[in-house]
C-alpha positions in Angstrom: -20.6 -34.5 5.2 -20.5 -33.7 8.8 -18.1 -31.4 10.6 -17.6 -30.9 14.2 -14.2 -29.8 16.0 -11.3 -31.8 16.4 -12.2 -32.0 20.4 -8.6 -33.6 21.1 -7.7 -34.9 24.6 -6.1 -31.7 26.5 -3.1 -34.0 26.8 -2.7 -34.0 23.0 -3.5 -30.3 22.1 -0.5 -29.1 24.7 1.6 -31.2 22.6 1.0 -29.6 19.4 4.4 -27.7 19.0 6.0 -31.3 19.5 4.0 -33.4 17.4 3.4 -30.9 14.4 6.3 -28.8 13.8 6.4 -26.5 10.8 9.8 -26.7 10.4 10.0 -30.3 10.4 9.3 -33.0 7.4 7.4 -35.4 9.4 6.2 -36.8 13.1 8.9 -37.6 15.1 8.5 -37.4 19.0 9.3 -38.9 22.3 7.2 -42.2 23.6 8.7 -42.7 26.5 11.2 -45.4 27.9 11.1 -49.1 27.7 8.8 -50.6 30.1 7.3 -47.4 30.6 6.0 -46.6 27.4 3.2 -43.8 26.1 4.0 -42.8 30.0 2.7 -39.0 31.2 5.9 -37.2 29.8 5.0 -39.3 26.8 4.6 -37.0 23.2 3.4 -39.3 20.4 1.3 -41.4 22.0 -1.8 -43.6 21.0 -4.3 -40.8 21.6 -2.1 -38.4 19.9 -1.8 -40.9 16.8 -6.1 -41.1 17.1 -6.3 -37.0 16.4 -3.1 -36.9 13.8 -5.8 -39.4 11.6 -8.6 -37.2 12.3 -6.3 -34.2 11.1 -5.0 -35.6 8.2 -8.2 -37.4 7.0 -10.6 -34.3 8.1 -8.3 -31.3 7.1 -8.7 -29.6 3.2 -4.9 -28.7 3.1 -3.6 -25.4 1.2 -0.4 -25.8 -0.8 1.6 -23.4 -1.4 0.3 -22.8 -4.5 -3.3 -22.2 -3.5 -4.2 -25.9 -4.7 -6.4 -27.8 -2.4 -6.0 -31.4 -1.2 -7.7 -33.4 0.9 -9.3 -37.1 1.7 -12.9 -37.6 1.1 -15.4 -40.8 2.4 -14.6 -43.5 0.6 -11.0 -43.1 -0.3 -8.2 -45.4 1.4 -5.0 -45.0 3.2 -2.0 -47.5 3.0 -0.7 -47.7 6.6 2.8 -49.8 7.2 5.5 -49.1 10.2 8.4 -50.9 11.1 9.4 -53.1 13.9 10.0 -51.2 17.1 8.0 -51.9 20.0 5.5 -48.7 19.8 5.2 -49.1 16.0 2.3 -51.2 15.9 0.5 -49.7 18.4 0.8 -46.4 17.1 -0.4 -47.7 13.7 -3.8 -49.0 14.5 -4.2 -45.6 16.7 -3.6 -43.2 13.5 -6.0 -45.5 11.9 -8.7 -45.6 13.9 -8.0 -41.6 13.5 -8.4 -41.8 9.7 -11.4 -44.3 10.3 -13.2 -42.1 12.0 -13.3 -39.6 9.0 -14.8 -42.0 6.4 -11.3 -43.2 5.4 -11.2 -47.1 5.0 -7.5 -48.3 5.9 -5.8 -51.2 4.5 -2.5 -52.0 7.2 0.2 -53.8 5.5 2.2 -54.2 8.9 6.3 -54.4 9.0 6.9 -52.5 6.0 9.8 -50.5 4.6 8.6 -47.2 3.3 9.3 -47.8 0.2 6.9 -50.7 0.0 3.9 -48.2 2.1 4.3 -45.3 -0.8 4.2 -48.1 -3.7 1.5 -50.1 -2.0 -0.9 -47.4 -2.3 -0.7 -47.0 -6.2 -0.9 -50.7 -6.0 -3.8 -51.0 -3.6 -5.6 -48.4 -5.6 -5.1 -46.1 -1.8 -5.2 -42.1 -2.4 -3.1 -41.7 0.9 0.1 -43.5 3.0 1.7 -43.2 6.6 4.4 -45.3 7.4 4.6 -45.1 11.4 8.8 -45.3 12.1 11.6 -43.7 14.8 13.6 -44.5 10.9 17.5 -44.2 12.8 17.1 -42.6 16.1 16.4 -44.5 19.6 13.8 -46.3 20.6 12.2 -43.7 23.1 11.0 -41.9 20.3 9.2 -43.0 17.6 7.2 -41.0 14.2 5.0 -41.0 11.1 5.9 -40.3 7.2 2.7 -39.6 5.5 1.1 -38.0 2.5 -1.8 -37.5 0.1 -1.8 -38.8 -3.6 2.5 -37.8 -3.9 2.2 -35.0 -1.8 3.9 -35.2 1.5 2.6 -33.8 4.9 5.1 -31.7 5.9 6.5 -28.0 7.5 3.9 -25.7 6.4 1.4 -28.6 6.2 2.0 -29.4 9.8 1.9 -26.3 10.6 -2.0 -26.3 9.5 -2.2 -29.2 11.6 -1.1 -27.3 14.4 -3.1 -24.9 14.2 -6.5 -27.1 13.2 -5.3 -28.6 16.7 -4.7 -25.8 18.9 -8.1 -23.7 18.1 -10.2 -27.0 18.0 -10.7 -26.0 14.6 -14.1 -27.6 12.8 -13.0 -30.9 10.4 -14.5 -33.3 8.1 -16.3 -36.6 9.7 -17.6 -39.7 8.1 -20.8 -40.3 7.2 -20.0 -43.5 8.5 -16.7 -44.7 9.8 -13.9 -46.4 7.8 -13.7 -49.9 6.9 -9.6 -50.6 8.4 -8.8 -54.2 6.7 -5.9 -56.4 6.5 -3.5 -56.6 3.6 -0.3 -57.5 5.0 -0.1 -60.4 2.6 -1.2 -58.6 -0.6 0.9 -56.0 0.2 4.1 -57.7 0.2 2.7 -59.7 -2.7 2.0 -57.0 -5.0 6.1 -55.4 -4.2 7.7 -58.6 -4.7 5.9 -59.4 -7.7 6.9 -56.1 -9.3 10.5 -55.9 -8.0 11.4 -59.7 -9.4 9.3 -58.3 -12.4 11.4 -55.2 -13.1 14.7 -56.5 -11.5 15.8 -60.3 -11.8 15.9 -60.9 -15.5 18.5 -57.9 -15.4 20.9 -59.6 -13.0 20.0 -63.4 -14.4 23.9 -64.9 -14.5 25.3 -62.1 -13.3 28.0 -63.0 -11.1 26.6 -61.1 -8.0 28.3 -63.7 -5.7 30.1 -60.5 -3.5 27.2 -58.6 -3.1 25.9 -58.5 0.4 22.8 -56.6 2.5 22.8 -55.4 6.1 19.1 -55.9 6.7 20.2 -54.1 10.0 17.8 -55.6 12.4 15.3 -53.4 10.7 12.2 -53.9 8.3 14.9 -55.1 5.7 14.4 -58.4 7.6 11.2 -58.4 5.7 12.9 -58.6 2.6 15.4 -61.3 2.4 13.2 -64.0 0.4 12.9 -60.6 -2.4 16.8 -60.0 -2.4 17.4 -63.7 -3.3 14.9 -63.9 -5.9 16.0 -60.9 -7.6 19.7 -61.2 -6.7 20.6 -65.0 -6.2 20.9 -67.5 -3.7 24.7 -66.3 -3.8 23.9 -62.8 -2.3 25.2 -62.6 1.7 22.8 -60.9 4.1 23.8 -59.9 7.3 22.1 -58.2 10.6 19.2 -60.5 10.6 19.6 -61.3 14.1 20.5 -57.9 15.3 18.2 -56.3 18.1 18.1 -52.4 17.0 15.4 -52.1 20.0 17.9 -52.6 22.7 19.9 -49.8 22.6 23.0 -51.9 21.6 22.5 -50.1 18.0 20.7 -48.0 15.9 20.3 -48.8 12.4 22.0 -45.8 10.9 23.8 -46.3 7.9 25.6 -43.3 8.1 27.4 -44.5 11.8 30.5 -46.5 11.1 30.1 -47.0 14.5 26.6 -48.7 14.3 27.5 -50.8 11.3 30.7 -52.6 13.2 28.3 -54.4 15.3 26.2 -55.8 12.7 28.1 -60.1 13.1 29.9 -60.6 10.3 30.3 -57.2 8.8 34.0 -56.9 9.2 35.0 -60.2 7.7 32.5 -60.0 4.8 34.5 -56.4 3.8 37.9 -59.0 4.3 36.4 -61.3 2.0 35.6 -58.6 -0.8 31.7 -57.9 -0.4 30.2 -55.0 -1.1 27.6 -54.2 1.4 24.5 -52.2 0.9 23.3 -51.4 4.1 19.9 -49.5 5.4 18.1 -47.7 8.0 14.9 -48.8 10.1 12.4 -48.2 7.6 14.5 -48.7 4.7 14.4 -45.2 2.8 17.9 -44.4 3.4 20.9 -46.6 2.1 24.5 -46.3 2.2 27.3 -48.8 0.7 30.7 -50.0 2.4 33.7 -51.4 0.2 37.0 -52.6 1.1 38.7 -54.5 4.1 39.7 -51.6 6.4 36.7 -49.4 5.0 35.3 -48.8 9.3 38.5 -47.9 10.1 38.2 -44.2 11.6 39.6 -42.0 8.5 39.7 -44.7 6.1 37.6 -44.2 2.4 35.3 -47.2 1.5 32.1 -46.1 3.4 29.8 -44.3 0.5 27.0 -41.5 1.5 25.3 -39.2 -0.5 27.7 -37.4 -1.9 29.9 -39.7 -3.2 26.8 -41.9 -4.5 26.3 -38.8 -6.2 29.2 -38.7 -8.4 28.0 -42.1 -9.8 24.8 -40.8 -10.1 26.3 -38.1 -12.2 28.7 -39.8 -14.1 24.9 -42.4 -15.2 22.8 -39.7 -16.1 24.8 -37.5 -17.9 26.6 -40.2 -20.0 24.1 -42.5 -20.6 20.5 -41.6 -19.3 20.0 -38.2 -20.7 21.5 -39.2 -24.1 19.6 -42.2 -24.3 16.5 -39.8 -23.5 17.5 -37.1 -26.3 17.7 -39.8 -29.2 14.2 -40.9 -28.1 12.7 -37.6 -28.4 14.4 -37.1 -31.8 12.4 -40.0 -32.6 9.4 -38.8 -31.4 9.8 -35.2 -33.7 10.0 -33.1 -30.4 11.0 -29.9 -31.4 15.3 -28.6 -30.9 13.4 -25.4 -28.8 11.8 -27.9 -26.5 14.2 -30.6 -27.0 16.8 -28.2 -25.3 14.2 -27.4 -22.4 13.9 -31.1 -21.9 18.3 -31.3 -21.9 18.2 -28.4 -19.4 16.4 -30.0 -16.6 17.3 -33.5 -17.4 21.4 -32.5 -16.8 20.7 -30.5 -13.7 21.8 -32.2 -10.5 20.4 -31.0 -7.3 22.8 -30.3 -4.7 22.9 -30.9 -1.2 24.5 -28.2 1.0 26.1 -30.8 3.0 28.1 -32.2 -0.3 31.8 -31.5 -0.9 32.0 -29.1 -3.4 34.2 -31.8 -5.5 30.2 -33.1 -6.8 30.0 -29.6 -8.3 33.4 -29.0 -9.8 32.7 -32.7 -11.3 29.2 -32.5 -12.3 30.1 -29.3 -14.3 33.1 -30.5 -15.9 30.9 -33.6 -18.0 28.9 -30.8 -19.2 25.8 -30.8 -16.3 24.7 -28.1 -14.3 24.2 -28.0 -10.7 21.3 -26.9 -8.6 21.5 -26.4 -4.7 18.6 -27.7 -2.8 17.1 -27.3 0.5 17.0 -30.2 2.7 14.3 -32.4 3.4 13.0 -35.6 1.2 9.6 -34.4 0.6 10.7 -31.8 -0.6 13.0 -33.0 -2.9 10.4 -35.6 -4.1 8.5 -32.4 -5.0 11.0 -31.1 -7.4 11.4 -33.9 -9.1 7.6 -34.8 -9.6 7.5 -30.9 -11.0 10.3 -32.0 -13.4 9.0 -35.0 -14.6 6.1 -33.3 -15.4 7.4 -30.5 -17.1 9.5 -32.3 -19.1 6.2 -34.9 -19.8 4.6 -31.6 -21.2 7.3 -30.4 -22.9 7.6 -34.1 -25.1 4.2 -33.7 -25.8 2.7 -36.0 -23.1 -0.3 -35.5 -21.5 1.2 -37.3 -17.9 4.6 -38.8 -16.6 3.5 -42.6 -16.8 2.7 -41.9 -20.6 6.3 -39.9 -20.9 8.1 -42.8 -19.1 6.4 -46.0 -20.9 7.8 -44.3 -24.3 11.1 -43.4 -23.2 11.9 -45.1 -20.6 13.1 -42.2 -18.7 14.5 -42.4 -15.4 15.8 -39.6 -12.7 18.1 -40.5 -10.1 18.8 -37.7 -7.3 20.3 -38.2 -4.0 20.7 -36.5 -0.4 23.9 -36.6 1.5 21.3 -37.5 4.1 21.5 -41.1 2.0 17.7 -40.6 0.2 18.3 -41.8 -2.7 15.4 -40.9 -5.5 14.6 -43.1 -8.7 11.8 -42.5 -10.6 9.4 -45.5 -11.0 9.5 -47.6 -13.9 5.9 -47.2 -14.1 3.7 -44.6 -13.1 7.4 -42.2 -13.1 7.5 -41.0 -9.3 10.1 -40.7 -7.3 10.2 -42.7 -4.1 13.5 -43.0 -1.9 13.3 -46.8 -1.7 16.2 -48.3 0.0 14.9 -51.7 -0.8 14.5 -51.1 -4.4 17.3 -49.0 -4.4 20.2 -51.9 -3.9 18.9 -53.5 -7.5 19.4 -49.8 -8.9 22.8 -49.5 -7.7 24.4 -52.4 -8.3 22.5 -52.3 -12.3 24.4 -49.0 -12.3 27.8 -50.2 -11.1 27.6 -52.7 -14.2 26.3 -50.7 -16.5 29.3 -48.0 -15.6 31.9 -50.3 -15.4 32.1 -50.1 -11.9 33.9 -52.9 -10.4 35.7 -51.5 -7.4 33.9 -48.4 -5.8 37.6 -46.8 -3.9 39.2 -47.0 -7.5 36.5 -45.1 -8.6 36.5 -42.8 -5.8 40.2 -42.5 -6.4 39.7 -41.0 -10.1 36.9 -38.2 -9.1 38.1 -34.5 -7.5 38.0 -34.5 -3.4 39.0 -32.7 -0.6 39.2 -32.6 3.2 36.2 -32.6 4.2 34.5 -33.3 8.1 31.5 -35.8 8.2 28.4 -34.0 9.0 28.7 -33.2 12.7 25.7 -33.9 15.0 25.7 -33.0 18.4 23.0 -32.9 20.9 21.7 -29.5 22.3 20.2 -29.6 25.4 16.5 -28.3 23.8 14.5 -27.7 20.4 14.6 -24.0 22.1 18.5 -23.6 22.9 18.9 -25.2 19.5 16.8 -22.5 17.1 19.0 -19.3 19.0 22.4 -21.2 18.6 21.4 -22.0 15.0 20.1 -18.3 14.2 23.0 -16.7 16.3 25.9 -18.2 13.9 23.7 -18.3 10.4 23.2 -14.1 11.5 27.0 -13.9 11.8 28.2 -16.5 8.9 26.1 -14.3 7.1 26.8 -11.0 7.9 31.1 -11.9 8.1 30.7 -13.4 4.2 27.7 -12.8 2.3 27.9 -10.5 -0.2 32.0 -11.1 -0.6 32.7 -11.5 -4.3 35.1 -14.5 -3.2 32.3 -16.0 -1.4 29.3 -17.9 -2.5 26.4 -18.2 0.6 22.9 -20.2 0.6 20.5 -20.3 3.1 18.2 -23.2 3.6 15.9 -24.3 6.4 18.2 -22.0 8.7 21.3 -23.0 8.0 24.1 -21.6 6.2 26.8 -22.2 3.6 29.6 -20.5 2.6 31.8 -21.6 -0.1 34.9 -19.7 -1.4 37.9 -21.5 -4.1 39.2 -23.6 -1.1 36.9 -24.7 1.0 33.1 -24.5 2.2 31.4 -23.9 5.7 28.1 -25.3 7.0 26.1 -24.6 10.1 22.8 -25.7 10.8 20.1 -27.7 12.8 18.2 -30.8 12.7 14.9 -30.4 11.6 13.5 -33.7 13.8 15.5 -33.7 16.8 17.3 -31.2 19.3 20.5 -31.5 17.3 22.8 -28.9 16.3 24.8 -29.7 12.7 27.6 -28.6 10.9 30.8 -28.8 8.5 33.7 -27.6 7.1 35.8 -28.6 4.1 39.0 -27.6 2.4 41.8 -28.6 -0.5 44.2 -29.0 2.2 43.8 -30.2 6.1 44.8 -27.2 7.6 42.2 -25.5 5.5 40.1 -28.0 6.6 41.0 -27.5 10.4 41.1 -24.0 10.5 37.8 -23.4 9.3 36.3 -26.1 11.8 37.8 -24.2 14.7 36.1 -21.1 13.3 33.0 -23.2 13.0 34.2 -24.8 16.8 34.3 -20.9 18.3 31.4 -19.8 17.2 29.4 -23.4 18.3 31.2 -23.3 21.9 30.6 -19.2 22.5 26.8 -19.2 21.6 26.6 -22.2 23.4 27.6 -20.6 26.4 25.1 -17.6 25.8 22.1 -19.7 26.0 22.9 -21.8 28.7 23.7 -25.4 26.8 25.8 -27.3 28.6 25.9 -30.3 26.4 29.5 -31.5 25.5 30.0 -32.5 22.0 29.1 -36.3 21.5 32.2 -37.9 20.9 30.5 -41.2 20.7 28.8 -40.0 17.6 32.1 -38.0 16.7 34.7 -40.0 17.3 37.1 -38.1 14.5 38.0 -35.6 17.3 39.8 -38.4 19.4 40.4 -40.8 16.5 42.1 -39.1 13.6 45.2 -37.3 14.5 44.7 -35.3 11.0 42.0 -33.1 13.1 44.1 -32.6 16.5 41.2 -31.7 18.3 40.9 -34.3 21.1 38.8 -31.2 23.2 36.5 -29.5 20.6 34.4 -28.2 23.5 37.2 -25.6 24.5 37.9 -24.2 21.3 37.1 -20.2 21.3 37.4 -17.2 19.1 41.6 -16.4 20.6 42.8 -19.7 19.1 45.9 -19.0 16.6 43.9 -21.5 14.0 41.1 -19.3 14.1 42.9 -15.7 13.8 44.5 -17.4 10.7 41.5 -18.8 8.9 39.9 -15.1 9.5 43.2 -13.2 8.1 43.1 -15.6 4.9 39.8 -13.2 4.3 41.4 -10.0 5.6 39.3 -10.2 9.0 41.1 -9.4 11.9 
């Protein structure tokens, strides 16, 4: 097969630190602003999208563990994206980029990622891209993709990059793909399986105060699936909402984005639980109760609360159900216990409170802190499944989950919620798919009312994660390393202190309370949060937190005030008394105190 060098447009290869970023999980980068679109200061534009196909369909990638993996002629490549103004566009673009490599294409069109990774098992496709901005505003816009179950991502970019920036020699076709169609199978094929898997489950269920915030987003899409699987008695909101206005983003995390969704606030009055989800539908949070958007109030679920659910499933039901299976089967106790030992470990996010932990390990689980990022926690759990295939005497996961029946079910606090497929075992964060495993869950628990639930699990004080805008990527990476370099060096090693590092950020956790600083890895945002068993722990260690944001800050010339818009706590919640986090410093009382509590002075 022929090779010649990538030859991209001079406006492309100066881009190549913005489009592929090795310390980032996908594409995400700016397009410019309405009316002016894929404009000169634009990043991710249709040219750009042209030469991230030839990459990804030309390119023999290196994992990590010397494996090789790469597209050849003839093989195909599932390409979906959701409904913002550039999506389309951007689309055909990457696949006239993959076309040009030998790959055929099949586009499925509006999709929710979940539907892009299980279309291309279903579509008999080796490859995916799902082309979405996911929660962020419209004058940016990405792409998810992957080969076979491995996504593109950090170091994989990062070969990218570099395949870009020397013109580096790739793969052409012999002939150029065939890019067909298959909107309507696509969405054929999902439905089928989902009413397949799902409606015979919830058949006279009373499911009459269950409701979906379709958000505005690709959900939209699935409405006709959620009645079949659900009932006609199932309420969905946000149908009409525009999230390519700038009125909203569809961000489940944002209380303050969900309260504009028409009808949201009197369906929590009238005793719905709402599942709600982001652009692309691969992140999904739930809402309970009537004053659950109140600032301070309980009732609006993330991560990791989902996860003591999640816990409470698998470690009471799943993983016994799994053990009496392979008992059956004749596995052997040495391998049996192997099995047990992976199959009770929950992965941790370092943004959850540490009450997930403390719970986890007192039903008899063990917990396992994970660096961020859902590719790669789809990673760890493929590795898992497999090893635990092996162990049971399997020769692959579909064969180890048709005879057990095994499912895993990990979540971010970033709300990426993982379930193994029924079939072929994999684990896909399928917001979609995800409601019907929730709400099967809640039953099969007991779970009737989520904040009496919540109120019967361990918590503490805890902050939301805190996102504020940095004025660049660059100001961003020497803030972030600045304060994980002096987080570090003030408590690692302490016997009362317990530090990770992942992706450069930091935790610290000690008996009371935990610490967090950090980045985004997809936007110039700087991240972090602090927890403790009492508020003032709480407060004190977010004015440490505050101090050491606002002085490094200062030393690299970012002028950008917290975003109280995003934050609203600050102002809101007089629990916090911080109405002016920007002029917190390293003098204030609260901050002497939390460092004396450690013997600092």
């Amino acid at each position: 097969m022929p090779c010649k060098p990538v030859n991209a447009p001079e406006s492309v290869v100066k881009n190549a630190d913005k489009l592929f970023k090795p310390a980032s999980y996908d594409i995400r980068a700016y397009v410019g602003e309405p009316g002016n679109f894929f404009g000169e200061k634009a990043v991710f534009t249709p040219d750009a999208a042209v030469i991230a196909g030839v990459l990804m369909g030309g390119l023999t990638f290196t994992l990590r563990s010397g494996a090789k993996i790469a597209l050849k002629d003839g093989d195909t490549c599932v390409i979906g994206y959701d409904n913002g103004p550039t999506s389309k566009t951007l689309a055909a673009s990457f696949a006239e980029g993959l076309a040009e490599t030998g790959v055929n294409v099949y586009i499925i069109g509006v999709s929710g990622s979940g539907q892009v990774y299980q279309n291309q098992n279903q579509l008999g496709a080796q490859a995916h891209v799902q082309i979405t901005r996911s929660h962020v505003e419209v004058t940016t816009n990405g792409a998810k993709f992957g080969i076979g179950m491995q996504g593109i991502h950090t170091y994989l970019l990062k070969q990218m990059n570099e395949a870009l920036k020397t013109n580096a020699p790739v793969r052409f076709g012999c002939a150029k793909g065939k890019i067909s169609d298959k909107t309507d199978e696509g969405y054929s094929v999902y439905f089928d399986k989902m009413v397949k898997t799902y409606k015979a489950y919830f058949a006279g269920k009373n499911t009459s105060k269950i409701a979906v915030n379709l958000f505005g987003g690709t959900g939209c899409k699935y409405g006709e699936l959620f009645r079949a699987v659900l009932g006609d008695d199932v309420l969905l909101l946000g149908g009409d909402l525009d999230v390519n206005s700038g009125a909203a983003l569809a961000d489940p995390t944002r209380k303050e984005m969900i309260e504009r969704v028409a009808g949201f606030t009197e369906a929590l009055e009238n005793g719905y639980r709402i599942h709600s989800f982001d652009l692309d539908a691969d992140r999904g949070s739930v809402t309970s109760g009537a004053d659950a958007l109140k600032t301070g109030v309980s009732g609006h679920y993330l991560g990791d609360a989902l996860a003591y659910i999640l816990a409470d499933y698998k470690l009471k039901k799943c993983v016994p159900e799994l053990l009496k299976k392979l008992s059956l089967k004749g596995v052997s106790a040495e391998n049996t216990a192997k099995i047990k030992d992976i199959a009770e470990t929950i992965l941790i996010d370092a943004r959850y409170t540490s009450g997930v932990k403390s719970y986890v390990e007192s039903l008899g689980g063990k917990t396992l802190f994970h660096t961020k990022g859902h590719s790669l926690w789809k990673e760890t759990i493929t590795a898992n499944m497999a090893e635990m295939a092996s162990l049971a005497g399997y020769d692959d996961i579909p064969s180890f989950v048709a005879s057990t029946g095994y499912r895993d079910y990990q979540i971010e606090a970033s709300l990426h919620f993982f379930t193994t497929d029924v079939e072929d075992g994999m684990p896909r964060d399928d917001a979609v798919e995800n409601i019907f495993v929730l709400e099967q869950i809640f039953a099969e628990s007991g779970i009737r009312d989520l904040n009496a639930y919540f109120a019967s699990v361990p918590s503490r004080f805890i902050t939301k994660e805190i996102r504020t805008t940095s004025v660049s990527n660059e100001a961003k990476e020497h803030i972030t390393n600045e304060i994980v370099r002096v987080i570090r060096n003030t408590f690692g090693g302490r016997s009362d202190f317990e530090t990770v590092e992942f992706d450069g950020q930091i935790r610290a956790d000690w008996a009371d309370g935990f610490i967090m600083y950090g980045m985004s890895n997809t936007s110039p945002k700087l991240t972090f949060m602090a927890e403790g068993t009492t508020e003032e722990i709480r407060n004190n260690a977010l004015r440490f937190l505050l101090a050491l944001h606002n002085h490094f800050k200062v030393k690299y010339g970012d002028s950008e005030p917290m975003d109280l818009a995003e934050n609203d706590f600050f102002v809101k919640e007089a629990g916090y008394n911080l109405p002016e986090p920007d002029k917190v410093t390293m003098n204030d009382p609260e901050v002497s105190a939390f460092l004396a509590d450690f013997g600092i002075i």
